[in-house]
PAMAR-527780 format. One line per 5 residues: number of its first residue (from 0); their letters; for each residue x, y, z of C-alpha. Coordinates in steps of 0.1 Angstrom, whole numbers. Layout:
! residues N
NUM	A	X/Y/Z ~ ... $
This chain:
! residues 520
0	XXXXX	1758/1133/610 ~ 1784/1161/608 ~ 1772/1195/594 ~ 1791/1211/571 ~ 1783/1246/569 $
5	XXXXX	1811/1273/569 ~ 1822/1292/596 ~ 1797/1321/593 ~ 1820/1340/617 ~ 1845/1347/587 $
10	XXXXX	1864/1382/572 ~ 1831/1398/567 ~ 1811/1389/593 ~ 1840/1405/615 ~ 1843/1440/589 $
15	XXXXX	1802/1441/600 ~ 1816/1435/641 ~ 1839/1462/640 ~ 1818/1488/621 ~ 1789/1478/646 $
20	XXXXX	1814/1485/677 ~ 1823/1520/660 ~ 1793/1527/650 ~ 1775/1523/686 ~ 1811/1531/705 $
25	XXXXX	1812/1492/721 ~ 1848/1481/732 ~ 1838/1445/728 ~ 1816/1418/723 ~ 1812/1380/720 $
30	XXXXX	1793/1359/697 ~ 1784/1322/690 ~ 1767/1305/664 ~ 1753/1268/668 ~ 1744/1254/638 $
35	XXXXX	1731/1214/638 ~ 1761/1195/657 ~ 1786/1224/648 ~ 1791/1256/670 ~ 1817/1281/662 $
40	XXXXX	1825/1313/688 ~ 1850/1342/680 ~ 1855/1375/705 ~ 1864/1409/690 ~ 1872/1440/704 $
45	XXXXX	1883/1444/740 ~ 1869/1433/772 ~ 1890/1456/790 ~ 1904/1489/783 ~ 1932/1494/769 $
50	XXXXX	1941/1461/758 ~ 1928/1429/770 ~ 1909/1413/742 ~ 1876/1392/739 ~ 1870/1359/740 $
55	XXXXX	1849/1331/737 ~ 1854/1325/773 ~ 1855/1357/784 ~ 1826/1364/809 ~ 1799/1391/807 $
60	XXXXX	1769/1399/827 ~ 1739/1384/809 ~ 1710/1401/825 ~ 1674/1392/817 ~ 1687/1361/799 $
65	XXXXX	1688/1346/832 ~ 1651/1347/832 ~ 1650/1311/808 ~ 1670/1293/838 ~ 1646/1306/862 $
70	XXXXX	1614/1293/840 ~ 1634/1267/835 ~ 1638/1254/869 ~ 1605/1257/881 ~ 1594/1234/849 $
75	XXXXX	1615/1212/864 ~ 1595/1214/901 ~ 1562/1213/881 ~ 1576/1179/863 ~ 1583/1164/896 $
80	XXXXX	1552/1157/911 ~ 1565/1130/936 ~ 1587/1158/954 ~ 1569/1190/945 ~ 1532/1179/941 $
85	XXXXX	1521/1214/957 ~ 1541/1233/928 ~ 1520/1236/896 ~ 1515/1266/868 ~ 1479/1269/881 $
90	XXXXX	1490/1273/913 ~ 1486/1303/929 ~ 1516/1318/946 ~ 1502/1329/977 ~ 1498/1293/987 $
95	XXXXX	1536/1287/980 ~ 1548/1316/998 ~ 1511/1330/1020 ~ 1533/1349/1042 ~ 1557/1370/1018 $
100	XXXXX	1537/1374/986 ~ 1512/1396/987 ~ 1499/1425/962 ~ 1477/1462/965 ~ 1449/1439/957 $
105	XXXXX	1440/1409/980 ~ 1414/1396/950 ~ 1448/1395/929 ~ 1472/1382/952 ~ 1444/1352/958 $
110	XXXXX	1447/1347/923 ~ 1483/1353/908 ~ 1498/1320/900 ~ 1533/1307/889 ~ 1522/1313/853 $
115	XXXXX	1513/1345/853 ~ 1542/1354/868 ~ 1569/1340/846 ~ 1546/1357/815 ~ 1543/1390/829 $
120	XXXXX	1504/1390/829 ~ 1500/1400/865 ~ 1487/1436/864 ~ 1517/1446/880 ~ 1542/1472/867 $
125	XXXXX	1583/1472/863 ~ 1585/1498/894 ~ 1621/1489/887 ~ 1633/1518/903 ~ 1618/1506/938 $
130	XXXXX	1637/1473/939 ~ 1659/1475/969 ~ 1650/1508/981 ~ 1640/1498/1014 ~ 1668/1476/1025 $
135	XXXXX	1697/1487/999 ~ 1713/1472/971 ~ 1742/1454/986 ~ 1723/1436/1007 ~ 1690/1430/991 $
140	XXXXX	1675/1392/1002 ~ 1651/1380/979 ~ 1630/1377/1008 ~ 1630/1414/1014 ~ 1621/1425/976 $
145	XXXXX	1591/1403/973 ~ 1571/1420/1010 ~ 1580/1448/987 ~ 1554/1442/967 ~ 1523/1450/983 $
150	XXXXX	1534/1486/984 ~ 1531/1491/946 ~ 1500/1502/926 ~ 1489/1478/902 ~ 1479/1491/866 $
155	XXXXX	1462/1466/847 ~ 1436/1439/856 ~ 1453/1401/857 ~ 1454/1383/827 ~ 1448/1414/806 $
160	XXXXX	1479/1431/796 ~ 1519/1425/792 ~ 1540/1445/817 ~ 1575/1433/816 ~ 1581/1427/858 $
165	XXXXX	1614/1421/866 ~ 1601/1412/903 ~ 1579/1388/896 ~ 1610/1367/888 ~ 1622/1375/918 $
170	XXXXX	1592/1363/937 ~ 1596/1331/914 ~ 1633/1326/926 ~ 1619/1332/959 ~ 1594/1303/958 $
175	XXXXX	1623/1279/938 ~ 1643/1289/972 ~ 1614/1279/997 ~ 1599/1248/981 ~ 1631/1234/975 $
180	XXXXX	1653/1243/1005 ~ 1682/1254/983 ~ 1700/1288/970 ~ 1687/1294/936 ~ 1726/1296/922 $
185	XXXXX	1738/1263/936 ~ 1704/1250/920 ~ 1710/1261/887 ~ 1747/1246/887 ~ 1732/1214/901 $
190	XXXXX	1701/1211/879 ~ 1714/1225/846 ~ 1747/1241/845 ~ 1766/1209/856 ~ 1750/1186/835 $
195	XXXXX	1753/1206/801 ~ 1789/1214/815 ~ 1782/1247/815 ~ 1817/1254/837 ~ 1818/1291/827 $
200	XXXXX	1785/1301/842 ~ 1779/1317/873 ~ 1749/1336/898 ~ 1770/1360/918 ~ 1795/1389/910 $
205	XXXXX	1824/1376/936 ~ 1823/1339/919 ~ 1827/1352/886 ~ 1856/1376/894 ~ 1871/1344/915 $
210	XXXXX	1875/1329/882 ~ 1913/1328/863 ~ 1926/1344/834 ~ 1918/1324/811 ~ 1880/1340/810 $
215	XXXXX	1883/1367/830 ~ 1852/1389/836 ~ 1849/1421/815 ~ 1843/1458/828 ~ 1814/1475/815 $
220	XXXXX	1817/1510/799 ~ 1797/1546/792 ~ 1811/1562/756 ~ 1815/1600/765 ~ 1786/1608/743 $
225	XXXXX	1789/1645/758 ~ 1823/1650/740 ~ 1823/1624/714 ~ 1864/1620/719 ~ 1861/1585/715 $
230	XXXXX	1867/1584/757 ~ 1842/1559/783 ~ 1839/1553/817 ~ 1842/1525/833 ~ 1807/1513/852 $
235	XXXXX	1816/1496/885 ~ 1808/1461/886 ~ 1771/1457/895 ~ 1758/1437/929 ~ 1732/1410/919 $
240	XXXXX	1725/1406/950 ~ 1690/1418/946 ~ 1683/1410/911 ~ 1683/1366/912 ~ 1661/1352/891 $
245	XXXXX	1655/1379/872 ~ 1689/1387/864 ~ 1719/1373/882 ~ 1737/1353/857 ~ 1772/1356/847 $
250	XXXXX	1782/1337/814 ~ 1804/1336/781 ~ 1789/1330/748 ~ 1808/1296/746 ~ 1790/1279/775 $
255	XXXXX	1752/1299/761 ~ 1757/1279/730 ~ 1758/1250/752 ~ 1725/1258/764 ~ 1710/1268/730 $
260	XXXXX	1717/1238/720 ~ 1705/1213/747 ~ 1671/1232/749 ~ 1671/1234/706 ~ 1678/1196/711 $
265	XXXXX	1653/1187/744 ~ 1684/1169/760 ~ 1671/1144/782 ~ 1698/1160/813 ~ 1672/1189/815 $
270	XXXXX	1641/1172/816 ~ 1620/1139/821 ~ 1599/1145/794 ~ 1611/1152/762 ~ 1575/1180/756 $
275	XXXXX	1583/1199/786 ~ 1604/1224/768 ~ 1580/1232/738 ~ 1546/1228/754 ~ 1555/1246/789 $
280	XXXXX	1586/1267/783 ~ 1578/1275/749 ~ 1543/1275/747 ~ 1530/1317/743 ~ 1513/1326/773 $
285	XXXXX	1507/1367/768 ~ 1506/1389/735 ~ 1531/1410/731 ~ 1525/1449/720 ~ 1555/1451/700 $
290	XXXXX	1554/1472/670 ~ 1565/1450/632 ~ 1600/1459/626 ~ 1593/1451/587 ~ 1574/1423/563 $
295	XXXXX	1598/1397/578 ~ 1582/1397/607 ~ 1552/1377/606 ~ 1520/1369/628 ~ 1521/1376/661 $
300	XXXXX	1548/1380/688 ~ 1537/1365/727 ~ 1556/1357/760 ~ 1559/1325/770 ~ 1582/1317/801 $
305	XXXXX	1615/1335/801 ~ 1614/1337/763 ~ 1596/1357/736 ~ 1585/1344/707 ~ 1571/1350/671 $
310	XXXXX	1580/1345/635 ~ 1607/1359/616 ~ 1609/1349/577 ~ 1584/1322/578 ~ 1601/1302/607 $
315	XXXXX	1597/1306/646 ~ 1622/1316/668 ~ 1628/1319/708 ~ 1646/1352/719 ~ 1655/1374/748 $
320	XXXXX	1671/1400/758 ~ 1694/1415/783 ~ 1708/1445/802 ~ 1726/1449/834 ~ 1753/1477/843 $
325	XXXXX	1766/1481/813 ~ 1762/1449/797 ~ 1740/1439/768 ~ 1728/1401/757 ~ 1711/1388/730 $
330	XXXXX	1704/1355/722 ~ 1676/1336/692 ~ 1667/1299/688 ~ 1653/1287/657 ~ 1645/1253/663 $
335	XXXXX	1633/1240/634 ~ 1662/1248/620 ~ 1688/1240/649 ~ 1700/1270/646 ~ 1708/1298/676 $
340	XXXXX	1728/1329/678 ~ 1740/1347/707 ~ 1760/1377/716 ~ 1777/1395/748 ~ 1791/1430/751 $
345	XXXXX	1797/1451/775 ~ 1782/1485/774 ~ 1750/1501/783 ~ 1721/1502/758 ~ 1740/1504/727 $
350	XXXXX	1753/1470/728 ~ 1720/1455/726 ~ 1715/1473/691 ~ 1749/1462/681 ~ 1738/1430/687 $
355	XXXXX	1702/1430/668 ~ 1721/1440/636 ~ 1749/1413/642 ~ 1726/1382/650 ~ 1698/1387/624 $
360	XXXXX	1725/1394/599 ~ 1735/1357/611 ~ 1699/1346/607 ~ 1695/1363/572 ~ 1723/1347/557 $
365	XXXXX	1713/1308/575 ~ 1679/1318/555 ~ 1695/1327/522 ~ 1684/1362/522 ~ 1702/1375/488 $
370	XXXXX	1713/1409/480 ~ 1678/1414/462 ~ 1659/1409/489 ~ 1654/1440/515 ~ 1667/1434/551 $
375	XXXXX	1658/1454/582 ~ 1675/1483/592 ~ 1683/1478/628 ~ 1708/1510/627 ~ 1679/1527/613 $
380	XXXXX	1652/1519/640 ~ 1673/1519/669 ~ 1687/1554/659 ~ 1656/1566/658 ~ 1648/1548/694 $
385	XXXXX	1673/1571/703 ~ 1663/1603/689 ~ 1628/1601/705 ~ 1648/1599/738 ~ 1666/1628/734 $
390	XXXXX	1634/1644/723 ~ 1616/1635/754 ~ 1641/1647/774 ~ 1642/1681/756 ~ 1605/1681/754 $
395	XXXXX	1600/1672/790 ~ 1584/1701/806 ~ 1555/1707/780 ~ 1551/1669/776 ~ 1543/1670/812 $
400	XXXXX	1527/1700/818 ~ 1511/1713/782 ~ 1488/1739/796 ~ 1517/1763/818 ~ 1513/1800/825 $
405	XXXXX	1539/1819/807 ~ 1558/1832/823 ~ 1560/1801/848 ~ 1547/1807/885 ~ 1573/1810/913 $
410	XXXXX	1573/1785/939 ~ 1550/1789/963 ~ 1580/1789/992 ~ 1614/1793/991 ~ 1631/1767/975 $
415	XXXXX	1651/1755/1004 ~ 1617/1743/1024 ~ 1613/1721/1001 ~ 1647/1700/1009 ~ 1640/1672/1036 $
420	XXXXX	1628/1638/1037 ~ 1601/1623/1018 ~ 1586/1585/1029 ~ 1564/1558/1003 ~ 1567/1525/1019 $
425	XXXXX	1570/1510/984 ~ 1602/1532/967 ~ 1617/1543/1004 ~ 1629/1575/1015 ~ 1643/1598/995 $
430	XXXXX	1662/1629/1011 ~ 1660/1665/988 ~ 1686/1686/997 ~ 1695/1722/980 ~ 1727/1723/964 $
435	XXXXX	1745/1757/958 ~ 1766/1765/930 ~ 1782/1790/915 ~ 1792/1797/878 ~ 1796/1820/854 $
440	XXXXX	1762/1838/855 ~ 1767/1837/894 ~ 1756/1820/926 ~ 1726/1794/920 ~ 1701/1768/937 $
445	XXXXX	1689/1735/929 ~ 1673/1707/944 ~ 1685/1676/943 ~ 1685/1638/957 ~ 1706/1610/959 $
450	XXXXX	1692/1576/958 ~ 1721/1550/967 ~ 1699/1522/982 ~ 1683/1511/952 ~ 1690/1482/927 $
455	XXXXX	1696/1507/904 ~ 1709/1533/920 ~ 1701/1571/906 ~ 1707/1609/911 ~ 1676/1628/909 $
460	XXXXX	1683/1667/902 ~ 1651/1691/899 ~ 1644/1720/873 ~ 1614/1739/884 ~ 1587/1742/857 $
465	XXXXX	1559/1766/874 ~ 1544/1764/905 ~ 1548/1738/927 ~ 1556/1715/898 ~ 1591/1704/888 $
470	XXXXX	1608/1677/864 ~ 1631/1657/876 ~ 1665/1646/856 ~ 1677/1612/866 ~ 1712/1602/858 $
475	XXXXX	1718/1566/864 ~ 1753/1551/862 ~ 1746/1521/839 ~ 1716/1503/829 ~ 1684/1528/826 $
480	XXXXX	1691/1560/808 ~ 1725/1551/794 ~ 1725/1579/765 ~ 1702/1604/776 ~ 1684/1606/814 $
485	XXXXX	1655/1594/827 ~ 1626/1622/831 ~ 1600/1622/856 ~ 1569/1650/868 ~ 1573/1656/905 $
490	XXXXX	1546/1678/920 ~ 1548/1694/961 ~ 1521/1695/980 ~ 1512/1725/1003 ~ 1494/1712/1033 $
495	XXXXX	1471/1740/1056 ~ 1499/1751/1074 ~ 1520/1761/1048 ~ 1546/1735/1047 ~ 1555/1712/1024 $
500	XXXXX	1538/1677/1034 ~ 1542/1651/1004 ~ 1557/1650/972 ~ 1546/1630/939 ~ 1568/1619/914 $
505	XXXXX	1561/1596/881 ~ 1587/1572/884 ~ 1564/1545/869 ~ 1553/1551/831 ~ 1526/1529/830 $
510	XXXXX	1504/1546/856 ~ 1486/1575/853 ~ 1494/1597/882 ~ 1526/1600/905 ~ 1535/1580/935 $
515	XXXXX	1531/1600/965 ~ 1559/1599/991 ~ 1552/1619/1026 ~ 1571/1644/1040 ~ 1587/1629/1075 $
């Protein structure tokens, strides 16, 4: 049976678009409804500066969307027992991949299973910002990022607390790759992509850019927040050579509403069983410690595998997420309903709250939400998202360090013996060196470290607070502090001779003191 609905995408929904792009400087973005057996996409904006204009087809980088394909195929592992009998939720990964996977804590790695990685339960924080730093980005092998691993502190006990862990998906594509023999990209075009003729999907930067011009891949883009001229940047197309499973895909909002629907559906080309997609996939595995963005938010929110979950309006949905370089995703089942909205765009941050106010306007109007009845102010909570940046930022050096001399210490040496090479097995070397400048006030020093080798690669730059202590400003050119940067405590230590012999810096929030990186 044919549903006839109205296009939602319509005059008014596109007045909200282009307000949204203004309002959170976005060049363009993508979105697609599916609604029963009807599915209607529309681009707006521009996927490239100056001119060339979104599509349904055109391509963005979906980030941690890509997580549901990953959950997805190892479902499809777990359902095959004649093949993959070994390959289970219960079991623990160590026996998949003994060599490679091992954590801080040998009671833990014993114990983590496939489960708890895909629901981000295993005690084991984002340490994003070590991802590739021992090999470098370009040429991260999955291999490489999971030995990792048992370099990073742990900060919760398994099974007790959600800690998003973009590795752990990595350590699942890993397994996928080992069990099975085959490239986790050419699996998912095989296994899913193929069958749900998903022909605008890809897993690798130089396939998506071999594609033609019909759905060319969009450049990502910084506004020039610092002069508000109504200028950006272009961010250089990302690697994902490092990222996989966690998030490697390259899509267009036509071909995701292909997906929505097939898993909204359970079409039998995904799966043997028709329960495998609400009572594994979907099924909520870890609370979530999200705050409630209003009254329309109901009961309470959990991971499951590669999707969150909770209830909006009285009826469940499936969500997730994305960010990569410069790119932001979003995309919402309701099944009940067979209903799903997502949306693409291409800039850092921003797009993603863009997005929240575009698709659950969608969602609102699907639930006959009338002008009476109050509606969430996404503006309003991701502005203020925003502001508490800033003010951490600002804030930084009595956030970290509430109890300083005034006035602040001098360094116990000269600054320029505190430039060299600093070692932690887990985040790799990081070289300080002192950079001089001049300007108007005269000649000045300041410490300062590039880190190239990293996923996400970052420029460290060091403002001394008293002492031996220092914060450290982290400009990153995409993804993680796209409005304001990242802030970290860094600390020198002063061995017996007088020399500088480690540094600490607090690159992971959720642990309570610094990792500790030794002077070579």
């Amino acid at each position: 049976m044919m549903n006839n609905q109205s296009n939602p995408l319509n005059d008014e929904f596109g007045q909200l678009v282009h307000e949204q792009l203004n309002r959170w400087h976005v060049p363009g973005l993508s979105v697609a409804v599916v609604d029963g057996d009807q599915t209607w996409a529309k681009g707006y904006g521009v996927a490239t500066l100056p001119s060339t204009p979104v599509t349904p087809s055109t391509l963005f980088y979906a980030g941690s969307t890509t997580k549901a394909f990953t959950a997805a195929l190892m479902a499809m592992l777990v359902e095959d027992n004649d093949t993959y009998p070994q390959v289970q939720w219960e079991t623990p990964i160590s026996q998949l991949i003994r060599d490679d996977f091992v954590l801080a804590s040998e009671d833990v790695t014993q114990k983590v299973t496939v489960e708890d990685a895909l629901s981000h339960r295993t005690g084991l924080p984002r340490h994003d910002l070590a991802l590739g730093s021992t090999v470098g980005s370009d040429t991260t092998a999955v291999r490489d990022i999971v030995r990792q691993l048992r370099h990073l502190p742990l900060t919760a006990e398994l099974r007790t607390k959600f800690q998003y862990n973009n590795a752990m998906f990595i350590v699942a594509a890993h397994v996928i790759e080992t069990v099975t023999g085959e490239p986790l990209g050419k699996l998912l075009a095989r296994r899913i992509w193929g069958p749900l003729g998903m022909t605008e999907t890809y897993f690798s930067l130089e396939e998506a850019r071999g594609t033609n011009d019909e759905n060319p891949l969009a450049h990502g883009y910084a506004y020039n927040y610092a002069d508000d001229d109504g200028t950006y940047r272009t961010i250089e197309w990302m690697s994902l050579a490092g990222t996989s499973g966690a998030g490697s895909v390259i899509s267009s909002v036509k071909d995701y509403a292909k997906w929505a629907r097939a898993l909204m559906t359970g079409s039998p080309a995904l799966f043997a069983s028709p329960n495998t997609i609400r009572e594994q996939l979907w099924r909520p595995r870890t609370n979530l410690p999200i705050e409630r963005y209003g009254s329309a938010f109901t009961g309470p929110g959990a991971y499951a595998l590669g999707w969150q979950t909770g209830v909006y309006r009285g009826v469940e949905f499936f969500e997730h997420q994305g960010g990569m370089n410069a790119f932001g995703a979003e995309l919402i089942l309701i099944p009940e309903l067979q209903y799903a909205v997502v949306a693409l765009a291409n800039t850092a941050g921003t797009s993603n709250c863009a997005e929240q106010t575009l698709v659950f306007h969608l969602i609102d109007e699907k639930l006959g939400v009338g002008p009476d009845q109050p509606r969430f102010d996404w503006d309003a909570k991701n502005l203020a998202t925003i502001e508490k940046e800033r003010h951490d930022v600002a804030t930084a050096v009595s956030r970290f360090y509430p109890s300083l001399p005034s006035p602040p210490l001098p360094t116990t040496l000269p600054l320029s013996l505190y430039a060299g090479a600093y070692f932690h097995p887990g985040y790799g070397s990081v070289t300080i060196y002192l950079d001089h400048r001049r300007s108007s006030s005269g000649p000045s020093e300041i410490l300062r470290a590039d880190r190239n080798q990293t996923i996400w690669p970052e420029i460290l730059r060091f403002k001394h607070a008293s002492g031996d202590f220092f914060i450290a400003e982290s400009e990153h050119d995409g993804d993680n502090g796209a409005l304001y940067p990242s802030v970290y405590p860094v600390e020198f230590r002063i061995g017996a001779a007088g020399t500088v012999v480690a540094m600490g810096i607090g690159w992971e929030k959720e642990m309570e003191g610094n990792i500790w990186l030794e002077r070579v």
